[in-house]
C-alpha positions as CSV (number, residue, x, y, z in Angstrom):
1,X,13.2,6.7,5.6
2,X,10.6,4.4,4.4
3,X,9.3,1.1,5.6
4,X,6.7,-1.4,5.1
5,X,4.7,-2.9,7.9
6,X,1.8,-5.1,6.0
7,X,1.1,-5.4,2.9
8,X,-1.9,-6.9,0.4
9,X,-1.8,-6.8,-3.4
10,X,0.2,-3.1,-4.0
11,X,-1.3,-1.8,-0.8
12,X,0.9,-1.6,2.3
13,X,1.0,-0.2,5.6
14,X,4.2,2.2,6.1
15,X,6.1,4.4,8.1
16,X,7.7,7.3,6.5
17,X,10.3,9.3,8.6
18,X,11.6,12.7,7.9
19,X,13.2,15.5,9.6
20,X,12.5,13.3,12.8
21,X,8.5,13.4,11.8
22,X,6.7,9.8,11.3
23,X,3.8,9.5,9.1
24,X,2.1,6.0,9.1
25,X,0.8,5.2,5.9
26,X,-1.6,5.3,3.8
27,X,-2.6,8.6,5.4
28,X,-4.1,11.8,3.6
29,X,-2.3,15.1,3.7
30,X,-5.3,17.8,4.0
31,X,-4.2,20.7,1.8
32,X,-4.1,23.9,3.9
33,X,-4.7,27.0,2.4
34,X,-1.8,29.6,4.3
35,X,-4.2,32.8,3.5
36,X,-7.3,31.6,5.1
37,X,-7.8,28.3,6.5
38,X,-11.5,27.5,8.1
39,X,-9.6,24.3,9.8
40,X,-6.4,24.8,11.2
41,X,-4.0,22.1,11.1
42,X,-3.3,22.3,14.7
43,X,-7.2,21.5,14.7
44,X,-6.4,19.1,12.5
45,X,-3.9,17.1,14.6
46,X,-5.9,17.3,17.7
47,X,-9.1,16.0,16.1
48,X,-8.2,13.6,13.7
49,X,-4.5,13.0,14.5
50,X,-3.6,14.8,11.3
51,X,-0.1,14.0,10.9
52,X,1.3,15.3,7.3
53,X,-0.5,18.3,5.6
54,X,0.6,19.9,2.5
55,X,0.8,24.0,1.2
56,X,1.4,26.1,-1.2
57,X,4.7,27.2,-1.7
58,X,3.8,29.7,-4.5
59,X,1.6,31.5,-2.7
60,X,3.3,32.2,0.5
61,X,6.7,33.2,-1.7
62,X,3.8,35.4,-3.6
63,X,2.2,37.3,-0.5
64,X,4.8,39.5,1.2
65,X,3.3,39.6,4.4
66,X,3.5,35.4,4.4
67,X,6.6,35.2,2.9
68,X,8.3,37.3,5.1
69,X,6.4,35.1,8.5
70,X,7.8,31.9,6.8
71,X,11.4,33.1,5.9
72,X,11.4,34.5,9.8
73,X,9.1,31.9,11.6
74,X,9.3,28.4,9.6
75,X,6.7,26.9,8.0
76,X,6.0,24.9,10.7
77,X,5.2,28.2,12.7
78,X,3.6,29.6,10.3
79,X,1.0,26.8,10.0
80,X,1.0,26.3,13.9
81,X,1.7,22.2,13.3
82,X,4.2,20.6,14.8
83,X,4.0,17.2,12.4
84,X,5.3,17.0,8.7
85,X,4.7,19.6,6.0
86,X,4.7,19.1,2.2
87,X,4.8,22.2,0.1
88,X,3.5,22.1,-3.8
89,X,5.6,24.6,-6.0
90,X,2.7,26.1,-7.9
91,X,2.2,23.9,-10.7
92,X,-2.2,23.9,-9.9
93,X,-1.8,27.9,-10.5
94,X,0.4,27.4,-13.2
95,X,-1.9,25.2,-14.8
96,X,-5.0,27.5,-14.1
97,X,-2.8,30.8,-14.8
98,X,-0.7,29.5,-17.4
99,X,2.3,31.5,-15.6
100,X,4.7,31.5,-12.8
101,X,6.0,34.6,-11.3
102,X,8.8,32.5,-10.0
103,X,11.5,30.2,-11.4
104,X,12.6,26.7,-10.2
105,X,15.3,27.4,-8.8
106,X,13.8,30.3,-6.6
107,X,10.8,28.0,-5.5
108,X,13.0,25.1,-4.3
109,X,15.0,27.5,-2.5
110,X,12.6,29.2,-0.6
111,X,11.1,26.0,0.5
112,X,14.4,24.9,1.5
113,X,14.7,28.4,3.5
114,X,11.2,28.0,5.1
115,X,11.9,24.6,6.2
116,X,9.8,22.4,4.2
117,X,10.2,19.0,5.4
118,X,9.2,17.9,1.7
119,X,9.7,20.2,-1.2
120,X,8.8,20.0,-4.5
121,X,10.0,22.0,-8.2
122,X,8.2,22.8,-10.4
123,X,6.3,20.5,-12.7
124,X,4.4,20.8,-16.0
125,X,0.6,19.2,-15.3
126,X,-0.2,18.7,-18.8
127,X,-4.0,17.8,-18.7
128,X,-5.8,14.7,-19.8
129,X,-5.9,13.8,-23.7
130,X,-3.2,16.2,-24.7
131,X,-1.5,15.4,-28.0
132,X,1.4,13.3,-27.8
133,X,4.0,15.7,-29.0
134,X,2.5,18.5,-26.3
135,X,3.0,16.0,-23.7
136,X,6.6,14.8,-24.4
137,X,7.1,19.0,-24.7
138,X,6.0,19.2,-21.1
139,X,7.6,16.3,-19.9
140,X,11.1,17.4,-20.9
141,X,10.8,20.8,-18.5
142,X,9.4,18.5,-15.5
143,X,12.6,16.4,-16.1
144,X,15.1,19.3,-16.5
145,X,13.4,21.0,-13.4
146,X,13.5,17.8,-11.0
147,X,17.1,17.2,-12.3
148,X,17.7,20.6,-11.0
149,X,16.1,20.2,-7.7
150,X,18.6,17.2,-7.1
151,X,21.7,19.0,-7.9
152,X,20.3,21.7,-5.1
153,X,19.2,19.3,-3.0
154,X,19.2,19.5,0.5
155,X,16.3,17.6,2.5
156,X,13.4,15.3,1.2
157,X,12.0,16.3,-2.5
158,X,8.9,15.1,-4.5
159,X,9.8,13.6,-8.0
160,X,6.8,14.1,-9.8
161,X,5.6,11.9,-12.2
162,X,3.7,13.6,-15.7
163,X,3.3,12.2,-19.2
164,X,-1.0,13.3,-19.7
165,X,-2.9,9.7,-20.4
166,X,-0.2,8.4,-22.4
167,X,1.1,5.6,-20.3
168,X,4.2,5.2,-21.5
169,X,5.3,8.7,-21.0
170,X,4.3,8.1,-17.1
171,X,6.6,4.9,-17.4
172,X,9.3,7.0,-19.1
173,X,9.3,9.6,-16.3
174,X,8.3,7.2,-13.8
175,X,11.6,5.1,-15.0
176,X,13.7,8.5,-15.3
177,X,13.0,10.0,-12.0
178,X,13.4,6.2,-10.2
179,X,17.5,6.8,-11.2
180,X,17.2,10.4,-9.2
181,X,17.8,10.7,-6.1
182,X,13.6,11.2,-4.5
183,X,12.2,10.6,-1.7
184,X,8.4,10.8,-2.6
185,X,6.6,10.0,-5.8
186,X,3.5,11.8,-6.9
187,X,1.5,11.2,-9.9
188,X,0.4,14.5,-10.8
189,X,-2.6,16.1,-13.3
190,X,-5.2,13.4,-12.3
191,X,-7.7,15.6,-10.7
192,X,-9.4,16.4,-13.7
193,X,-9.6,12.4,-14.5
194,X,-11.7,12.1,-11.1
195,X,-13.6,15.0,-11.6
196,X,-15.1,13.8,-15.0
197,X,-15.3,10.1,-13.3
198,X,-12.6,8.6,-15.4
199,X,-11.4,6.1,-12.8
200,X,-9.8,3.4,-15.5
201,X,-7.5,6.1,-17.3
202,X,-6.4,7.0,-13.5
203,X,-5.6,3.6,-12.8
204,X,-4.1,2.8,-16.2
205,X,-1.7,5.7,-15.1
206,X,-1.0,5.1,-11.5
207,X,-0.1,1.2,-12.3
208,X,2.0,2.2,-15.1
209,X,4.0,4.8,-12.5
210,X,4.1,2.2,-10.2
211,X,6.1,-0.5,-12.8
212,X,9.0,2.0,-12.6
213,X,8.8,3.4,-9.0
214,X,11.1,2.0,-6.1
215,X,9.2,0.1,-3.8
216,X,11.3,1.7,-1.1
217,X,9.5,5.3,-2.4
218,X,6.0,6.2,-1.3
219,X,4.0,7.1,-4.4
220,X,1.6,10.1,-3.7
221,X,-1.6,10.8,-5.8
222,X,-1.9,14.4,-6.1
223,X,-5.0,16.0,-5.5
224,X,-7.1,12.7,-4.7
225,X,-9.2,12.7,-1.6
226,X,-12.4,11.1,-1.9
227,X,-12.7,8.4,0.4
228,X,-15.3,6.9,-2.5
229,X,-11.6,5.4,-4.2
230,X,-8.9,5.9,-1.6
231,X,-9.7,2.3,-1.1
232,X,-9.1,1.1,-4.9
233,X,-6.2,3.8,-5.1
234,X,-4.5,2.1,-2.3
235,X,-4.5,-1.7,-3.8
236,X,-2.8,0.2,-7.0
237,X,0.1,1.1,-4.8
238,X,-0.5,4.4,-3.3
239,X,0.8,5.6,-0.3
240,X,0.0,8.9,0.0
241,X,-2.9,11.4,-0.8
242,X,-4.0,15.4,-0.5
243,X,-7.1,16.9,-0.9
244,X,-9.0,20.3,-0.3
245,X,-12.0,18.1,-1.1
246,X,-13.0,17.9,2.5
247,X,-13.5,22.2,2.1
248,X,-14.5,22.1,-1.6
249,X,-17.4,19.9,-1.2
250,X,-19.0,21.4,2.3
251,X,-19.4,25.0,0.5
252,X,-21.2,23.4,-1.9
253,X,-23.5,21.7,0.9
254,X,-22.0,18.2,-0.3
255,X,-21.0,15.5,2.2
256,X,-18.7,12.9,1.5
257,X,-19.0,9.2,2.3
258,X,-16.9,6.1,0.8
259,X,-19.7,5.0,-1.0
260,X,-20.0,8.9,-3.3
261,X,-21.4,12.5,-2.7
262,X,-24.5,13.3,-0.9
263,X,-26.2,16.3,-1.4
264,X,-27.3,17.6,2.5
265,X,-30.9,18.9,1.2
266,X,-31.3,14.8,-0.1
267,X,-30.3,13.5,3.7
268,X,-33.2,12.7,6.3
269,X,-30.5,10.9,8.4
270,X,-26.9,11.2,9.0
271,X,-25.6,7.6,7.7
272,X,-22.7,8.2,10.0
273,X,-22.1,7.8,13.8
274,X,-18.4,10.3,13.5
275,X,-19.0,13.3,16.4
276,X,-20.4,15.7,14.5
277,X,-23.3,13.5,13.1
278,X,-24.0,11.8,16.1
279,X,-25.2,15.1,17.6
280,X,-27.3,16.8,14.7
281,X,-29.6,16.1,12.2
282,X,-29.5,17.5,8.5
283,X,-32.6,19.3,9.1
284,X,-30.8,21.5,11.7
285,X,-27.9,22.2,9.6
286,X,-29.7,23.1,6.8
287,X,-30.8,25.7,8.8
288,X,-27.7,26.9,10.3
289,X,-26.1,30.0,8.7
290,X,-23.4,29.5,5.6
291,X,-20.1,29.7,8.2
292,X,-21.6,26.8,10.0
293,X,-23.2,24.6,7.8
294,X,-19.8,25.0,6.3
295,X,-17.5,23.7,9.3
296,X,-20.0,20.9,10.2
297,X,-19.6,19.4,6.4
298,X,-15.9,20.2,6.3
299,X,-15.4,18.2,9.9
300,X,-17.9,15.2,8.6
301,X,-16.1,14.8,5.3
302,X,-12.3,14.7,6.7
303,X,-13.8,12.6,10.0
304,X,-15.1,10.5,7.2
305,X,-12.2,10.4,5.1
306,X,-9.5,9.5,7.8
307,X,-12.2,6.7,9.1
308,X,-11.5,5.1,5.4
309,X,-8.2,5.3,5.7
310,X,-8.1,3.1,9.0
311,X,-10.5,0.6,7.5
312,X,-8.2,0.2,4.5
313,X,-4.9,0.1,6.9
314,X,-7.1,-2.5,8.8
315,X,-7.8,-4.5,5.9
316,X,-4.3,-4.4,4.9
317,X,-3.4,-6.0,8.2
318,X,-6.1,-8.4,8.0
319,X,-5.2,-9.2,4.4
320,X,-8.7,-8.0,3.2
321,X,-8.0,-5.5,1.3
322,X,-9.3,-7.2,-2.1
323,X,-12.9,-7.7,0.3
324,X,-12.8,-4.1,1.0
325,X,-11.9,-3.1,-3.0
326,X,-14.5,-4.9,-4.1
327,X,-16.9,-3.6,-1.9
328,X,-16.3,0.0,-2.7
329,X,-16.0,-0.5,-6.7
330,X,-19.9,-1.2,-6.5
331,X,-20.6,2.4,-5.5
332,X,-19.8,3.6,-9.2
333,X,-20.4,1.9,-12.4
334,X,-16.8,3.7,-13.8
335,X,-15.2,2.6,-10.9
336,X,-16.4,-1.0,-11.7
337,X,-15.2,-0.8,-15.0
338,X,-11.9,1.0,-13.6
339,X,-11.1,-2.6,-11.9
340,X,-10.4,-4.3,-14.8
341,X,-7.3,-2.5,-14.6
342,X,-6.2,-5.7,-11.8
343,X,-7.4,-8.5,-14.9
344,X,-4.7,-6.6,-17.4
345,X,-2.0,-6.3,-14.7
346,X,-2.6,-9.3,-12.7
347,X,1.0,-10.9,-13.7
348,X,2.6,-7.7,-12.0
349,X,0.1,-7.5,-9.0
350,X,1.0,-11.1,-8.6
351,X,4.6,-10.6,-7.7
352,X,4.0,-8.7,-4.5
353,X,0.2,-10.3,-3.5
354,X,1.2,-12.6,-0.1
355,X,1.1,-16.3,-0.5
356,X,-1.4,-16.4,2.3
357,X,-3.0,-14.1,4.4
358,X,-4.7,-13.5,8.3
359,X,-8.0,-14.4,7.4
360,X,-9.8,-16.6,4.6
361,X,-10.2,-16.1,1.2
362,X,-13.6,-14.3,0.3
363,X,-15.6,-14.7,-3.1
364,X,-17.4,-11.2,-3.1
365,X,-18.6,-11.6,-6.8
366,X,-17.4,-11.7,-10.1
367,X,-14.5,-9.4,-9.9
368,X,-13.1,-11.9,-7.4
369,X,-11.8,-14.1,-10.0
370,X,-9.4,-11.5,-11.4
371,X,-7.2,-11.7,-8.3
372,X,-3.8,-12.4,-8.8
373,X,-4.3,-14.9,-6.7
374,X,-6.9,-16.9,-8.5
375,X,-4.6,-17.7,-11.7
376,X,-1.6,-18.2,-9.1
377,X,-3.5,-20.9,-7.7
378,X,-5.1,-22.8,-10.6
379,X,-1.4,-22.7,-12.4
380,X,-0.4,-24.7,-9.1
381,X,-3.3,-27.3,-9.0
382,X,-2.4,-28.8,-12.1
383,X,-0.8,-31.6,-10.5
384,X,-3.0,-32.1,-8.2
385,X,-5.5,-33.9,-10.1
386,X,-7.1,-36.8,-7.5
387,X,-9.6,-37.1,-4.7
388,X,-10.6,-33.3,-5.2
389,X,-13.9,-31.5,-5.3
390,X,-15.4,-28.9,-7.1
391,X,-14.7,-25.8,-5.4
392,X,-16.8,-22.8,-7.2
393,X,-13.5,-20.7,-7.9
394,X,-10.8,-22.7,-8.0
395,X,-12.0,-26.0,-9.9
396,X,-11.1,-29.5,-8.9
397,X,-9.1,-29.0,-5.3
398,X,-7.4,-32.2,-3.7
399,X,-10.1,-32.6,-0.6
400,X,-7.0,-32.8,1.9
401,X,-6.8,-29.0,1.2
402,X,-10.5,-27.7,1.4
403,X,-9.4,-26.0,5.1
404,X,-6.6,-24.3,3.6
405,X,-5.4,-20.7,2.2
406,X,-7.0,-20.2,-0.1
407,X,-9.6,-23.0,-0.3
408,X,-11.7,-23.2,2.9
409,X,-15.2,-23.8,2.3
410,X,-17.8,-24.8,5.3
411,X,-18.1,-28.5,4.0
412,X,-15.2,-30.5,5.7
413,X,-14.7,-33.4,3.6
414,X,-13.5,-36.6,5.5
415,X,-9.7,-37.3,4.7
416,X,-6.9,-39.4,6.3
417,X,-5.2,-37.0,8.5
418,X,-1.7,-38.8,7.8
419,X,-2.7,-38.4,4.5
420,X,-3.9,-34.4,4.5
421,X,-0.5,-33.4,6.6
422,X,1.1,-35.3,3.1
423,X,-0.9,-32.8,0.6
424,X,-0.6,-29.8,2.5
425,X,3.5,-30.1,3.1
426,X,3.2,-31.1,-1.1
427,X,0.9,-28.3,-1.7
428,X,3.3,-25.6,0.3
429,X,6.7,-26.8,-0.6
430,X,6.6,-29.2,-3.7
431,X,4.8,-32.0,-5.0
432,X,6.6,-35.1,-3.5
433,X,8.3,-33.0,0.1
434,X,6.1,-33.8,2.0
435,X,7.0,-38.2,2.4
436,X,10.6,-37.4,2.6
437,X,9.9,-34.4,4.8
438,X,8.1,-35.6,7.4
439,X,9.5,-39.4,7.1
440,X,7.6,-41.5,9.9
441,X,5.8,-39.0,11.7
442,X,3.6,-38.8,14.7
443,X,0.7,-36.3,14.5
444,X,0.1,-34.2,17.9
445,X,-3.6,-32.9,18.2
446,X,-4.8,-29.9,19.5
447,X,-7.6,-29.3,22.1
448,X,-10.4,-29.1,19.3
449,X,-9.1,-32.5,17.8
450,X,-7.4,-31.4,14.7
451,X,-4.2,-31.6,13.9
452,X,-1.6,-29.2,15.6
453,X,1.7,-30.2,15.9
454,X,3.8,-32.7,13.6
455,X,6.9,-35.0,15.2
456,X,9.6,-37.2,14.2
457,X,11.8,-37.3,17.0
458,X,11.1,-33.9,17.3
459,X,8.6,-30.8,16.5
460,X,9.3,-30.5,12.8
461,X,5.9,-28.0,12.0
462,X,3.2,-27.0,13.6
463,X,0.0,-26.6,11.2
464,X,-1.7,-23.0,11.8
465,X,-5.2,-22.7,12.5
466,X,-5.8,-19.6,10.6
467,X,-4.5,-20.8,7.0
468,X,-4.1,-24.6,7.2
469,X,-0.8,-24.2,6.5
470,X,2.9,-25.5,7.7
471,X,4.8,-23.4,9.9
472,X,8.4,-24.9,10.0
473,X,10.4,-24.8,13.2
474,X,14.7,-24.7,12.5
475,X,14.9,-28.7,12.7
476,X,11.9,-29.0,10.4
477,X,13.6,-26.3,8.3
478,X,17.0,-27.9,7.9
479,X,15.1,-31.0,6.6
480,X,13.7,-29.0,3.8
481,X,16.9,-27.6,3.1
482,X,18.7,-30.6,3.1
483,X,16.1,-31.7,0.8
484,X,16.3,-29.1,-2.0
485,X,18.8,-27.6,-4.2
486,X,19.7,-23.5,-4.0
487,X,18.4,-21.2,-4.7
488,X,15.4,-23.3,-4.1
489,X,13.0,-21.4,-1.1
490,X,16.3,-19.7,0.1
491,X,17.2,-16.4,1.2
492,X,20.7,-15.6,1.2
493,X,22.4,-13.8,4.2
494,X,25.0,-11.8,4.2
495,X,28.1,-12.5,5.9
496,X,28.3,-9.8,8.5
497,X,24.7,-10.7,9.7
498,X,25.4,-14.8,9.7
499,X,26.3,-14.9,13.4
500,X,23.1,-12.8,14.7
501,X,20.9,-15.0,12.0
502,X,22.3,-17.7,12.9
503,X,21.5,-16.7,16.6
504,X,17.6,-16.5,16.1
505,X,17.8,-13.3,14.5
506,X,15.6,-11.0,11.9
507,X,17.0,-10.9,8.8
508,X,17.0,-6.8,7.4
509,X,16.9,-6.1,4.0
510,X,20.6,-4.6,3.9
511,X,22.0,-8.4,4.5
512,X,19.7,-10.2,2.0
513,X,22.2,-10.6,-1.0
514,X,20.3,-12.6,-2.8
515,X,16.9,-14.2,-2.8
516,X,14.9,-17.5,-4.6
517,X,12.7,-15.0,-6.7
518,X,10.1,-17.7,-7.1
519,X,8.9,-16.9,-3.5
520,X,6.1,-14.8,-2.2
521,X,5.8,-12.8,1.1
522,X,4.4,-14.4,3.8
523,X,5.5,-17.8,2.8
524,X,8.5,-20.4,4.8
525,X,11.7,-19.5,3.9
526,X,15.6,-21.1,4.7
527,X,18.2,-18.7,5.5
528,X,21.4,-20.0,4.7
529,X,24.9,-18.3,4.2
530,X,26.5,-17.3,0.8
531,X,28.1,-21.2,0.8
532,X,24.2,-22.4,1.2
533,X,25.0,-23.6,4.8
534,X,21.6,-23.6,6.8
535,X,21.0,-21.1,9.6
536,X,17.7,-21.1,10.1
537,X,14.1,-20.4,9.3
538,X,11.5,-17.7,8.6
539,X,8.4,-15.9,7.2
540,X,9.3,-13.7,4.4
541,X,8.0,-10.2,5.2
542,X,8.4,-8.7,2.0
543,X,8.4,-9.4,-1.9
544,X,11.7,-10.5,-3.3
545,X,11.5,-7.6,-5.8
546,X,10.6,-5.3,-2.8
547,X,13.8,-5.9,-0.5
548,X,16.7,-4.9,-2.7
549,X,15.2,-1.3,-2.4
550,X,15.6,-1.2,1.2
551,X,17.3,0.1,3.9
552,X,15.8,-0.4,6.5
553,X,13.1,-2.5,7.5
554,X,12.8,-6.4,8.2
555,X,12.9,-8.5,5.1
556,X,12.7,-12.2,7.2
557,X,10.9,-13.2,10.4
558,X,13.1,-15.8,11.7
559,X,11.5,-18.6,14.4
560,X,13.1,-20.8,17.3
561,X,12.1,-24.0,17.8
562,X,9.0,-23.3,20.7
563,X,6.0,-24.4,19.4
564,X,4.8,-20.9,21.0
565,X,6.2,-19.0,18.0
566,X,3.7,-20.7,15.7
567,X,0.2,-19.7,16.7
């Protein structure tokens, strides 16, 4: 149901399917109100290719007129959008009201009737800074109630995760709900962290959710919609977002931009090129009457919104998301501070951040050092210790590495090149590989003169431009193997996939059995059998902790031999 496509620190590029509907994510689900709506969603779909919105359940079942169009018509109909629809239960009213007019069991039904392709029972938002015992109160309903939902279960259903700003109650139901049988994760009662600016105790919660979520479960953060920290929300882990924001702020004359709010009397330009602000000025919709003013801002602030969202699935793909991060924390001073969040977590982060990535490593300030990454690669250098430079991050780097991930920097120090393809295959697969490895090798150079392609007998590895790093083809990779001891680099392949593996294959998470948990996605990887007899060789897509939880999904890139496969 879910896959992951990319990924960069916690963020990741997916593809949820339900009900025969695909959402790619990170995406944002605009909330649309079923009594009035001043966008349609089919609106939606056509301008911004809008393809998940959410609704509220409570107030359809609570207005007999609607209730009675969605029992007949679908939800679907009823919204006139043919892509997914979430519904909420009613826990905003019931934590406005105080009161439901409805029980779980009635609400979960009637989405099911309506045909909700994601439902959702009813949980207990228990606001920010509630006492502990109030919290633990709430927590028990929003457990009884999503245990319920699963013993009625009968399509896609939100598990969603409460506990107030006590972290380890979000862990505790985090951990509880992960052993139900959920498709989606929110993290619920946050808005009122955003509203007041309290971006660190938002984090603090959504990282602790995360520790106990399965990655194989998108994780949803309910009621979040500025694109000033979908950005920042995404690197935590979060798939999925809703909002009304985009209507909220334009009656209030407020115009949203990744880097905060903008009050429309305080604009002499638009600082945005979407279609609507490419064709005005604020001046003239100032002047425009309150219906208008109000569908310019609310088509601005979602055009501006879902333009965030592709930068930040661009980013993931590039594997600059941290660039991007760090960009947009500068906008706020709280979300600044919010970031220290990655310096207490970074052991955690560090198990799914990529062991290389599409483009180079950027210093974009003092934040920078708190990647996982950093300590990752300082722990390694340590014996490494001769002929290095002073690189400004990292310390003293052996000079045979300064054009590698994550070390480039613009002066190329002179080195050997027999030498430098002997640090690099030490620096990728072990201190002392890369003699034995390579043996007697003949270096093969590219058109720009550097070196491309490395032979003994025959193409063993092939040195990629874009991270200065080894790319092993099978012979190369049966050296390696032969040179190690299991579980050492190796993924382990189940036995019904061996023959297609051994073919040239993918490798999908169902037939990983087991896995060197030592290794990072994106890294060279041996497949081998469960008797550690060599099949082949591969990128690792995915975390090690990531691919037990799936499905579906490819877990290993495996390569030929055709030097083609390695640019």
């Amino acid at each position: 149901m879910f896959e992951i496509r990319a990924k960069d620190g916690l963020g990741r590029i997916g593809r949820l399917e339900i009900n025969g509907k695909r959402v790619d994510t990170p995406t944002l689900m605009p909330v649309i109100n079923p009594k009035k709506s001043d966008l349609g969603a089919s609106e939606m779909r056509r301008l911004f290719g809008t393809q998940m919105v959410i609704t509220n359940a409570y107030i359809i079942y609570n207005s007999p007129t609607l209730k009675r169009r969605a029992q007949e018509e679908g939800i679907h109909r009823l919204l006139n959008f043919d892509g997914m629809v979430e519904t909420d239960s009613g826990s905003y009213q019931l934590s406005t009201y105080g009161d439901l007019h409805v029980t779980n069991e009635e609400i979960l039904s009637f989405q099911q009737t309506i045909g909700s392709d994601v439902a959702t029972s009813i949980d207990i938002p228990t606001p920010p800074d509630a006492p502990r015992k109030k919290a633990e109160e709430d927590l028990t309903v929003t457990l009884t109630h999503a245990r319920e939902a699963i013993s009625s279960k009968r399509g896609a259903l939100n598990g969603t995760v409460q506990g107030s700003t006590h972290t380890h109650l979000r862990r505790r139901c985090a951990r509880a709900l992960a052993h139900m049988d959920f498709d989606i994760h929110p993290i619920g009662a946050v808005v009122p962290l955003l509203m007041q600016y309290r971006f660190y105790e938002m984090a603090k919660i959504v990282v602790a959710s995360k520790k106990e979520i399965p990655p194989s479960r998108p994780m949803h953060l309910f009621g979040a919609g500025h694109p000033l920290i979908l950005a920042f929300a995404v690197l935590l882990g979060c798939d999925l977002f809703d909002s009304a924001a985009y209507i909220l702020y334009a009656k209030d004359d407020r115009y949203l931009t990744p880097h905060g709010t903008r009050n429309l009397a305080d604009l002499l330009f638009f600082p945005c090129s979407c279609p609507v602000c490419n064709t005005s000025e604020p001046s003239q919709i100032l002047a425009a009457g309150e219906e208008e003013r109000t569908r310019f801002l609310s088509l601005h602030n979602l055009y501006a919104t879902f333009l965030e969202l592709k930068k930040i699935r661009q980013a993931i793909f590039e594997g600059t998301l941290w660039d991007l991060v760090e960009s947009r924390i500068h906008n706020h001073p709280n979300l600044l501070q919010a970031y220290r969040v990655i310096k207490n977590n970074h052991k955690f982060i560090e198990e799914y951040e990529p062991a290389t990535k599409r483009s180079g490593f950027s210093f974009c300030g003092q934040e920078t050092k708190w990647r996982p990454i950093v300590s990752r690669t300082k722990g390694n250098l340590a014996s490494f210790k001769t002929n290095t430079f002073a690189h400004p991050l990292f310390g003293n780097v052996p000079k045979e590495l300064s054009q590698t991930y994550p070390f480039h920097v613009e002066e190329e120090y002179k080195a050997d090149d027999k030498k430098m393809v002997m640090v690099i295959a030490d620096w990728q697969f072990g201190k002392g590989i890369g003699k034995k490895l390579f043996g007697d090798f003949r270096i093969e150079y590219g058109q720009t003169g550097k070196v491309r392609h490395i032979y003994n007998g025959e193409l063993l590895a092939t040195l990629r431009p874009k991270d200065g790093l080894f790319v092993l083809t099978r012979e190369g990779g049966r050296r390696l193997h032969d040179l190690t001891r299991k579980p050492s680099r190796r993924v382990f392949v189940a036995e019904e996939a061996v023959p297609f593996v051994r073919g040239g294959r993918d490798v999908f998470c169902k037939f990983v059995s087991h896995i060197d948990n030592a290794m990072r996605a994106a890294e060279e990887v041996l497949l081998v059998d469960e008797r550690d007899e060599y099949l082949g060789v591969g990128k690792l897509c995915l975390a090690p902790k990531e691919i037990p939880h799936f499905k579906k999904g490819v877990a290993v890139k495996t390569r030929g031999g055709s030097p083609e496969e390695y640019e």
